[in-house]
Every structure is written in structure tokens, then in C-alpha cells.
C-alpha positions in Angstrom: -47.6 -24.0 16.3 -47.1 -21.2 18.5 -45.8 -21.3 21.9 -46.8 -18.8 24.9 -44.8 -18.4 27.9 -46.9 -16.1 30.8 -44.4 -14.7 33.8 -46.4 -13.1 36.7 -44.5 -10.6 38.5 -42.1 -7.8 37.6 -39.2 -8.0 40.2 -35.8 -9.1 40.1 -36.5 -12.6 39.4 -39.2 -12.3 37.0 -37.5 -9.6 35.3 -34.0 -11.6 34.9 -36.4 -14.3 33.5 -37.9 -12.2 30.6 -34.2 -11.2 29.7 -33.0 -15.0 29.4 -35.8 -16.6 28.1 -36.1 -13.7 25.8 -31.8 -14.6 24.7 -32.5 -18.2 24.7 -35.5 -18.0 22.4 -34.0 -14.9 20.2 -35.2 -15.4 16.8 -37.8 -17.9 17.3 -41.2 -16.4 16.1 -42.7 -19.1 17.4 -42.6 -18.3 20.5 -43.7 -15.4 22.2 -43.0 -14.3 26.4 -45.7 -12.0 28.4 -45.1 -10.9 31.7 -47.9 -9.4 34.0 -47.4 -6.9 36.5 -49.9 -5.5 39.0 -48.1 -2.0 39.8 -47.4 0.2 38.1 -43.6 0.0 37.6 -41.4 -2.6 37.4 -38.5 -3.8 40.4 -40.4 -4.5 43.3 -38.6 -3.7 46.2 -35.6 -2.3 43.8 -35.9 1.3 43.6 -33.6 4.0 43.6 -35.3 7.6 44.5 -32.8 10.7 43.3 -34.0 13.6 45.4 -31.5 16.4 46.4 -28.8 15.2 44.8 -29.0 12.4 46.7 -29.7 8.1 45.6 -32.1 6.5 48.1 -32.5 2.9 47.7 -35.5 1.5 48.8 -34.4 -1.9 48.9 -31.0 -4.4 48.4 -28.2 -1.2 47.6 -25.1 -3.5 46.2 -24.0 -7.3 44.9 -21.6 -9.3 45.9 -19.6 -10.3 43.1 -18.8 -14.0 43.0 -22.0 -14.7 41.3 -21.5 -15.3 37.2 -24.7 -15.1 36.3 -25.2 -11.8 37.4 -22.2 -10.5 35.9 -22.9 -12.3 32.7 -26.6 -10.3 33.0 -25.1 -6.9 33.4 -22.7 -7.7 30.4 -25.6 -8.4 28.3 -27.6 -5.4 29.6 -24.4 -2.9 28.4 -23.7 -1.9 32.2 -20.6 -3.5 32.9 -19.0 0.0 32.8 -21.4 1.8 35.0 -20.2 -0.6 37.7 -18.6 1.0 40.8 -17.1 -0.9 43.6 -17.5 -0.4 47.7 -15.0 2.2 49.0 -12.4 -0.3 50.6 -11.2 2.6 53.0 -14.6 2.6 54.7 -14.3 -1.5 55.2 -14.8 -1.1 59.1 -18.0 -2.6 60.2 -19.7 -1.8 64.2 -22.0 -3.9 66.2 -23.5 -1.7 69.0 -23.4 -3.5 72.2 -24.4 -1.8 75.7 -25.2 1.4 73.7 -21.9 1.5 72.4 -20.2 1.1 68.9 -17.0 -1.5 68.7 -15.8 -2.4 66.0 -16.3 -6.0 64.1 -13.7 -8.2 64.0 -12.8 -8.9 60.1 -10.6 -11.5 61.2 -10.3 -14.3 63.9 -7.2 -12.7 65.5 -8.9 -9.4 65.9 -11.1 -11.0 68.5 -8.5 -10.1 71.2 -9.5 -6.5 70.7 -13.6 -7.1 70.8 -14.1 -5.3 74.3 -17.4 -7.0 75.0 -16.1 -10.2 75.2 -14.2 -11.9 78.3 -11.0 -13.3 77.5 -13.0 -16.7 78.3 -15.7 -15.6 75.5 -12.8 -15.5 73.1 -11.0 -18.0 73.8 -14.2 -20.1 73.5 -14.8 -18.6 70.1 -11.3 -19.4 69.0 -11.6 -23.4 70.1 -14.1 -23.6 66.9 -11.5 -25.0 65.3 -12.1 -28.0 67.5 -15.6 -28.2 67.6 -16.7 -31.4 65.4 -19.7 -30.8 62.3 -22.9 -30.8 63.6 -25.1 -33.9 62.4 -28.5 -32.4 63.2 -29.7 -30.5 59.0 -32.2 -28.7 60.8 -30.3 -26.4 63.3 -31.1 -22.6 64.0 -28.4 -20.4 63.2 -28.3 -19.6 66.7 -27.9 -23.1 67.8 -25.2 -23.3 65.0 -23.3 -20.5 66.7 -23.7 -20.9 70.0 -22.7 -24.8 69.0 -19.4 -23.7 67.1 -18.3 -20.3 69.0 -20.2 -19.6 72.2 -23.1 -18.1 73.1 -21.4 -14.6 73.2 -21.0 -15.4 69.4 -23.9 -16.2 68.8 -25.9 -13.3 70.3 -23.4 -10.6 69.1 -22.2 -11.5 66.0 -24.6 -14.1 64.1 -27.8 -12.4 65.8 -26.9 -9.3 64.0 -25.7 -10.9 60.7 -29.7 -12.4 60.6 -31.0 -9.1 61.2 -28.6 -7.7 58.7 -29.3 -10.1 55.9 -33.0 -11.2 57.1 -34.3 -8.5 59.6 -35.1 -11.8 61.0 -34.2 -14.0 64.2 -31.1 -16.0 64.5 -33.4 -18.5 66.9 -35.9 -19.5 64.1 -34.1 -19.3 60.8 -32.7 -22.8 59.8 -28.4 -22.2 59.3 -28.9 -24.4 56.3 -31.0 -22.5 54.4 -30.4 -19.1 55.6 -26.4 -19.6 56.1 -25.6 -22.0 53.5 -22.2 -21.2 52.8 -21.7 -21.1 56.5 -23.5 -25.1 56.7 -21.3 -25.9 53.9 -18.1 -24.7 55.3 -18.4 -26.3 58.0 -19.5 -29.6 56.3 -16.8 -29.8 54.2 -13.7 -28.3 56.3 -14.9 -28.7 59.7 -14.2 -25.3 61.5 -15.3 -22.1 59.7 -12.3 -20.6 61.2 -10.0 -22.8 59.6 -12.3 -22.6 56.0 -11.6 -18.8 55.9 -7.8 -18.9 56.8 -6.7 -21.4 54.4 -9.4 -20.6 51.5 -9.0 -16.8 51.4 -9.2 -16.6 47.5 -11.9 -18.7 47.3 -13.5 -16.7 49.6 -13.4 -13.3 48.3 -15.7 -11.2 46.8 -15.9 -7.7 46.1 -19.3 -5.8 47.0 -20.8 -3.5 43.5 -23.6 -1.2 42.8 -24.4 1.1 39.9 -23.5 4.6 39.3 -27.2 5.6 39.2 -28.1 3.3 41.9 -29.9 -0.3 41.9 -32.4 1.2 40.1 -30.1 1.2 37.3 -30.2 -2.1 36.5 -33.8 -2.7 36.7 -34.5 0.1 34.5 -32.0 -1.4 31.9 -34.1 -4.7 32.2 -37.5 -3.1 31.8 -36.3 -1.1 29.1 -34.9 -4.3 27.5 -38.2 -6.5 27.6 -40.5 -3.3 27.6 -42.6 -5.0 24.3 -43.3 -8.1 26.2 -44.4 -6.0 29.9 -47.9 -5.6 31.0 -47.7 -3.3 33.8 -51.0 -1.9 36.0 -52.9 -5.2 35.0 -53.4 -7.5 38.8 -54.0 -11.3 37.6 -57.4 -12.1 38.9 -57.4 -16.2 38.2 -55.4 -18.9 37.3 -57.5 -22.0 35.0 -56.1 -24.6 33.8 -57.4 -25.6 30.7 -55.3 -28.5 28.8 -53.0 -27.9 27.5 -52.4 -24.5 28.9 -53.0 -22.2 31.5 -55.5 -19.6 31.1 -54.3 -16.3 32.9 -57.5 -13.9 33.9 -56.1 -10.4 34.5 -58.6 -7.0 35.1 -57.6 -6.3 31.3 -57.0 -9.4 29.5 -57.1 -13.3 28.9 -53.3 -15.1 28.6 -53.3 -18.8 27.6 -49.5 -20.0 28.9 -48.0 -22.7 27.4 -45.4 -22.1 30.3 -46.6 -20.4 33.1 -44.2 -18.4 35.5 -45.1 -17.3 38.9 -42.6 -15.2 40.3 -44.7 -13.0 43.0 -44.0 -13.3 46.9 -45.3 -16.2 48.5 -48.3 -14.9 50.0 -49.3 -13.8 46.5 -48.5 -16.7 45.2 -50.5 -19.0 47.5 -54.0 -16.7 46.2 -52.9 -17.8 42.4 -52.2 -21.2 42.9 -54.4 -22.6 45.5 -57.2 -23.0 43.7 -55.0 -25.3 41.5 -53.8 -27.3 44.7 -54.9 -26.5 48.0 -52.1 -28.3 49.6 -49.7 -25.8 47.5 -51.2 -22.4 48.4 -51.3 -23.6 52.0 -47.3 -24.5 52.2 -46.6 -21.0 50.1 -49.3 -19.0 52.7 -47.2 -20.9 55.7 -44.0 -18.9 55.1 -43.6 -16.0 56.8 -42.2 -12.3 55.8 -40.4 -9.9 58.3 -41.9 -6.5 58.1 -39.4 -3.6 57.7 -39.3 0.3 57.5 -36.0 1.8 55.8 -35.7 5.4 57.0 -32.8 7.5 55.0 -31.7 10.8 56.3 -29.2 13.2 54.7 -27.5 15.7 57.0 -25.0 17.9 56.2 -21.6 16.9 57.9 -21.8 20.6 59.8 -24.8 19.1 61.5 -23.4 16.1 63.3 -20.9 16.1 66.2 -19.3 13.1 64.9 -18.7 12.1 61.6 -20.1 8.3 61.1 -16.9 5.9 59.9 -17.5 2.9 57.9 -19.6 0.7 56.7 -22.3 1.4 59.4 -23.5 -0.6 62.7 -26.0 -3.7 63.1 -27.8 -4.0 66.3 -28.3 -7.2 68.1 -31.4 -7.9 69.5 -29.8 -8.0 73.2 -30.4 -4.2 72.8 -33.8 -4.3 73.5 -33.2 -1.6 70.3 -36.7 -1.1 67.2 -33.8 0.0 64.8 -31.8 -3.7 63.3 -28.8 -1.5 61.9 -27.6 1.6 60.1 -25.8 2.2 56.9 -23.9 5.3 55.6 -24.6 5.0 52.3 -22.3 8.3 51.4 -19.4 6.1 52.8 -20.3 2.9 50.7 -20.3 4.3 47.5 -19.6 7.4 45.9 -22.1 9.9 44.8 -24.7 8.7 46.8 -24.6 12.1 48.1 -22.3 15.4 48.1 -18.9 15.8 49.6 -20.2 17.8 52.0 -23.3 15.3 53.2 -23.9 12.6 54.9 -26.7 10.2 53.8 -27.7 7.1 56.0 -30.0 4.3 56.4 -31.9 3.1 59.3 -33.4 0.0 59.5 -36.5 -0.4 61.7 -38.3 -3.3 63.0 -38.3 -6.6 61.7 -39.3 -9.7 62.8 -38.3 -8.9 66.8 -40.3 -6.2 66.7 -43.2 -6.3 63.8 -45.4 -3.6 65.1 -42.9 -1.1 64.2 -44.4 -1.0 60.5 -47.5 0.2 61.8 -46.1 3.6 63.3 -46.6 6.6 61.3 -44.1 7.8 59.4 -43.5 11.0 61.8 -42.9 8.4 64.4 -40.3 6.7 62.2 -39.0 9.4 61.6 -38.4 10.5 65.3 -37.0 6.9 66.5 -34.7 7.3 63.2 -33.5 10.5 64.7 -32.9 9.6 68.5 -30.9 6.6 67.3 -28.4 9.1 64.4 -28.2 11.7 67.8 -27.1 8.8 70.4 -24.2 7.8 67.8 -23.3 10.6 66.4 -24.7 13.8 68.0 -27.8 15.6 65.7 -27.1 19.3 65.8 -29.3 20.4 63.5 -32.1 18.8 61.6 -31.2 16.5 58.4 -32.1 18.7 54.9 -34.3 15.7 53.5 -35.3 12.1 54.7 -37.2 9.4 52.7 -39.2 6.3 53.7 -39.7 2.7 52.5 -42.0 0.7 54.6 -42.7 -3.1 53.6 -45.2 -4.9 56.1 -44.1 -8.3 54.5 -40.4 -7.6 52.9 -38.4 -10.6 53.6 -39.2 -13.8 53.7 -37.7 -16.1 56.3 -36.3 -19.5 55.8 -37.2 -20.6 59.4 -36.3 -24.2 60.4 -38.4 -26.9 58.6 -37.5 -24.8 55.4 -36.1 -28.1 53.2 -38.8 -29.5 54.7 -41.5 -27.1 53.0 -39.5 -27.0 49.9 -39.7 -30.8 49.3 -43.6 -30.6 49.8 -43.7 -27.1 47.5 -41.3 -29.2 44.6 -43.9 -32.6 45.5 -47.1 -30.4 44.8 -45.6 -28.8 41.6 -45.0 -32.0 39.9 -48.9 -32.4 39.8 -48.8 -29.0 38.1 -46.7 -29.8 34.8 -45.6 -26.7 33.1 -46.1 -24.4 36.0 -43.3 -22.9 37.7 -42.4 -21.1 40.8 -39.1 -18.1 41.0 -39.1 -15.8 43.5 -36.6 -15.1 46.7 -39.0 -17.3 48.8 -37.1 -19.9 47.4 -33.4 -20.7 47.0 -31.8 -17.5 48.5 -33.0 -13.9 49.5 -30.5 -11.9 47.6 -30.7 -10.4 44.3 -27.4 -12.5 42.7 -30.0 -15.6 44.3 -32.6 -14.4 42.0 -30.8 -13.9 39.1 -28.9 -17.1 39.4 -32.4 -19.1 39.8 -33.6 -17.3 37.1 -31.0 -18.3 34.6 -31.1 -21.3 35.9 -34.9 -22.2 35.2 -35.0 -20.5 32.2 -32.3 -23.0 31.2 -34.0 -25.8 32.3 -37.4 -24.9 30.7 -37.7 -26.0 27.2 -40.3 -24.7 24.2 -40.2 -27.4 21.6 -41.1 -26.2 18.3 -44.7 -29.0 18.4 
């Protein structure tokens, strides 16, 4: 008998689905893998736009990478050689504080130098060492900081890590479940301080991207499962019918013997909750920061002062729309010419959500004032691109395990229906890919 598996949704994690399902079933005729995509291209937020001579990406621009699976996914997809790594000589990172740049402290020691801190402020972040764990599983990663290294700390430094990861606020995400190798290190060495001096290999990672861009690797995927892709085709219902699932789309009928739903969570709670109201409302519960990515490309000629490093995050003590700014022509190479300079501004996020709303000549304009104030705009840039998402990340707030165990409590009324997305289980793409290869692992097609 023939089996069916249905995967909704054509981003990252439904993507890196197709590809292991697709190796762990390989030569099996028996069973055949769908996967239905409302737009018209593949990626989600994963694009990469070449324009100018210049790679914009519209969403997550590198990996981190001390994640196997995703390194095991790019060997399979032939693009271990179009790897290229983060230019180590641009490492230094900035936090702007009192409308000024300083540079971040890679290291505990480095503190001494962090002007906007007292001496007190520092000294107080260095007796973290001494601080005992926390007990309480449900602390904001504000609380967390403020707990372990100060309040300085914790508005500076993990206030702009949210915002950098999450475009989200330190005061509401759960350290748990949006810091978990933070929770951990602290549950199992007691100080993170300590964890990070004496656990230095462990600890390190290098940061990677493609030559073409992120883009790269989703195109490799799509190209890879393009016989089994339905793109331009919205799912209109979800029926169960025993022993199956019958997917409605604008262009077809699906029965799933395994059905995938790896959409955002707001879509997913308008497939699902007809299935189990109690379901679609914990999935329609969790909330999304809205963001705007504005990328300019200047020529170096046209700024007083060339941007160093990594780029700058912006804590929300700034009172600032923009969360942080990447030079992406430092970060990798080829992103633009030798002669240009190609950044990123981030706008809005959860501190300020009616950002996303502004036109795009607005955007543009508050891009602009904050690249002048740093570095001194002399003339205008030669090309600038936009990516605006009104729901782009989703936030694992406090009472996140919480909502999982009563997602994971619903679905076990729902046999052979399965959630994957970055709502779940991490936000970042190695996240999605490791949950993907994960599940698909875990998911079995018996031959009856």
C-alpha cells in the first residue's frame, strides 16, 4: 500500500524536511512526499537579492557552526565548498550607548575598558562568579542578567543581544527558552563567567555563509526536491478523514498519511484549529516581533568614517526605532566591491511595532539619519533595498515551556500530525534544520 506524506510550508524547516525524509525514504516507491507552498518561491524569509553587484539578504545572513546537522545538510546538498567563513579581522562588535559607539567586551577582563560602566558596575558584573543558580525556570532574560551581573548588564549588554537575536525585549522573553545555552551554563557550572573561561573549546564556533549568499542554500534545497514542490497553491482546509488527512488547496485535494505543518504560528493556528480549538488558540497566542531590514550601499568616498567591525546593536535605553546595524561588506567578502560599503539597519521590533507601518521613504530616511550620526553621510548611497515583515520573529516570552507542554498535550489527540517551524525549539536556521532532521528521524512510514 502506498504511503503519502503532505509538508505545508516551504521555508527552512519544511524545506530541510523534504531533503531528509526524501534520504531516509530513497528508493522506497511506496512512498511518496508533497509539500505545499502558498507563494510563489520557496525560503521564506531566506532570500538573497543580487542587485549592483551587491548580496542583500533579506533575512538570517550566516550559521554558526557547531550544529552537525546542518553541516551534514550542506554536505549532502554539494556546498560544502562554497562555504566562506566571517572575516576574523572585522571580530569587533559596538553597542551604542548615549549616542555613542564603544566597543563590546569579547571577554570578561575587557570590561575594565567598557566606558559606560562605573568601576562599581563592573566590579558587580565580575562577582557573577559568586552569584548562586537561580531556582526560579521561568525567569526573563532581563531578570537573569540583572540577577547574575547587574542591572548595567543587563540593560546594555543582554538587552541588545534580545534585540539582536529576537528584535524582541529582554523583560518578556523567558532566558530558558530564548537563552538556553546561557540557562544551561549556568545550571551546570554555576557562573557563566567561569563556563566560558575554562570551556573555551567547547565553546567555540565559527560564524559561515555562502558565496552566493543564504539564498544559496535554499535554492540548492528547492532544486533538490523541485519534483515533490507545489508552489503558488495556499491550503484552504485541513479534514481529517481516517486514516488520513485530507489537504484542500485552491488547486488540488492531498490525502496525508503524515501530515507536516511547518508554517508560522499564526498560520498554523487557521489550519489546525478547526481540528482542536484548544491547539489553534495556544499557536494564535504567540506573538511575532515586526521588523523592517533597510540595506544601503555607499561608496566608501561618501562616508566621513569608514564603519569597523561587525556593526553595533542598540539597546532599548536609547529611546532609538533602529535595534542594530550590520556592515555586511565587513562580514563576508563579496557582499559588495572593494570600493563599497553595504550595511543593514534594523528597524523596529517589538519596542517599537508601529515602525513596520511607515512607508518605505520613511524607512528609508530614519535608515539614513542613523548611517550619518555614525559615520557621516556625504553623499547619497548608489542603491538601498527593503525587507519589511510585520510578524518576523516569533518570541519565546515567559510561560513559553508552559505553552509548549499544552501545544505537545493537544497534538497527541492529533496522531500523525506534526508541527516544525522556528516557533518551536529555537529561532535560528541551524534550530530548524536540526528539528527537522530530528523529526524526520522520528517519523516512521511502515511499509502496511
Amino acid at each position: 500500500m502506498n504511503k503519502h506524506i503532505v509538508i505545508i510550508g516551504a521555508g527552512i524547516s519544511g524545506l530541510s524536511l523534504l531533503h531528509f525524509l526524501k534520504t531516509k525514504y530513497a528508493g522506497r516507491a511506496d512512498v511518496k512526499i508533497t509539500l505545499i507552498e502558498q507563494g510563489p518561491q520557496a525560503g521564506g524569509n531566506i532570500q538573497t537579492i543580487e542587485e549592483n553587484g551587491c548580496l542583500f539578504e533579506t533575512g538570517p545572513n550566516a550559521f554558526q557552526t557547531n550544529q552537525p546537522a546542518t553541516l551534514e545538510l550542506i554536505e549532502q546538498l554539494g556546498l560544502s565548498s562554497e562555504l566562506i567563513s566571517a572575516n576574523a579581522a572585522f571580530k569587533k562588535r559596538f553597542l551604542l550607548i548615549n549616542d555613542k559607539l564603544h566597543a563590546f567586551p569579547l571577554n570578561p577582563i575587557n570590561i575594565f575598558s567598557f566606558k559606560p560602566m562605573t568601576l562599581g558596575d563592573k566590579l558587580r558584573f565580575l562577582a557573577e562568579v559568586f552569584i548562586p543558580k537561580g531556582k526560579n525556570e521561568d525567569e526573563s532574560v532581563y531578570d537573569f542578567a540583572k540577577r547574575r551581573a547587574g542591572v548595567k548588564a543587563a540593560r546594555y549588554f543582554f538587552d541588545a543581544m534580545v534585540s539582536g537575536i529576537y528584535a524582541g525585549n529582554s523583560k518578556f522573553l523567558g532566558v530558558q527558552a530564548a537563552l538556553p545555552r546561557l540557562y544551561q551554563l549556568e545550571q551546570q557550572h554555576g557562573s557563566i563567567i567561569r563556563a566560558m573561561l575554562f570551556n573555551k573549546s567547547k565553546l567555540k564556533s565559527e560564524l559561515k555563509s555562502f558565496r552566493e549568499g543564504m539564498g544559496q542554500l535554499i535554492a540548492a534545497l528547492a532544486d533538490r526536491g523541485k519534483e515533490h514542490i507545489r508552489l503558488n497553491e495556499p491550503v484552504l482546509d485541513i479534514i481529517p478523514a481516517k486514516p488520513y488527512y485530507l489537504v484542500i488547496t485552491d488547486h488540488d485535494k492531498y490525502s496525508a498519511d503524515e501530515l507536516f505543518v511547518c508554517t508560522p504560528a499564526y498560520t498554523a493556528a487557521d489550519l489546525v484549529g478547526k481540528l482542536h480549538k484548544d491547539l489553534g488558540m495556544a499557536l494564535g497566542s504567540i506573538d511575532y516581533a515586526p521588523l523592517t531590514v533597510v540595506g544601503l550601499v555607499f561608496d566608501k568616498s561618501a562616508l566621513k568614517r569608514i564603519p569597523e567591525g561587525f556593526g553595533y546593536l542598540v539597546p532599548s535605553t536609547e529611546k532609538n526605532p533602529v535595534l542594530g546595524v550590520l556592515v555586511e561588506s565587513n562580514v563576508f567578502e563579496g557582499r559588495a566591491s572593494s570600493f563599497q560599503v553595504l550595511l543593514r539597519v534594523m528597524i523596529g521590533g517589538s519596542r517599537n511595532p508601529e515602525y513596520v507601518r511607515k512607508s518605505e521613504e520613511e524607512l528609508l530616511s530614519i535608515a539614513l539619519k542613523e548611517i550619518d550620526a555614525r559615520y557621516g553621510v556625504l553623499t547619497s548611497p548608489v542603491a538601498h533595498f527593503f525587507a519589511s515583515y510585520a510578524k518576523a520573529i516569533p518570541q519565546y516570552e515567559t510561560g513559553y515551556p508552559t505553552l509548549v507542554k499544552r501545544i505537545e498535550s493537544s497534538l497527541t489527540t492529533l496522531p500523525k500530525l506534526h508541527l516544525l517551524a522556528n516557533y518551536l525549539n529555537g529561532v535560528a536556521v541551524n534550530d530548524c534544520i536540526r528539528n527537522a532532521k530530528e523529526m524526520a528521524e522520528r517519523i516512521g512510514i511502515n511499509r502496511n
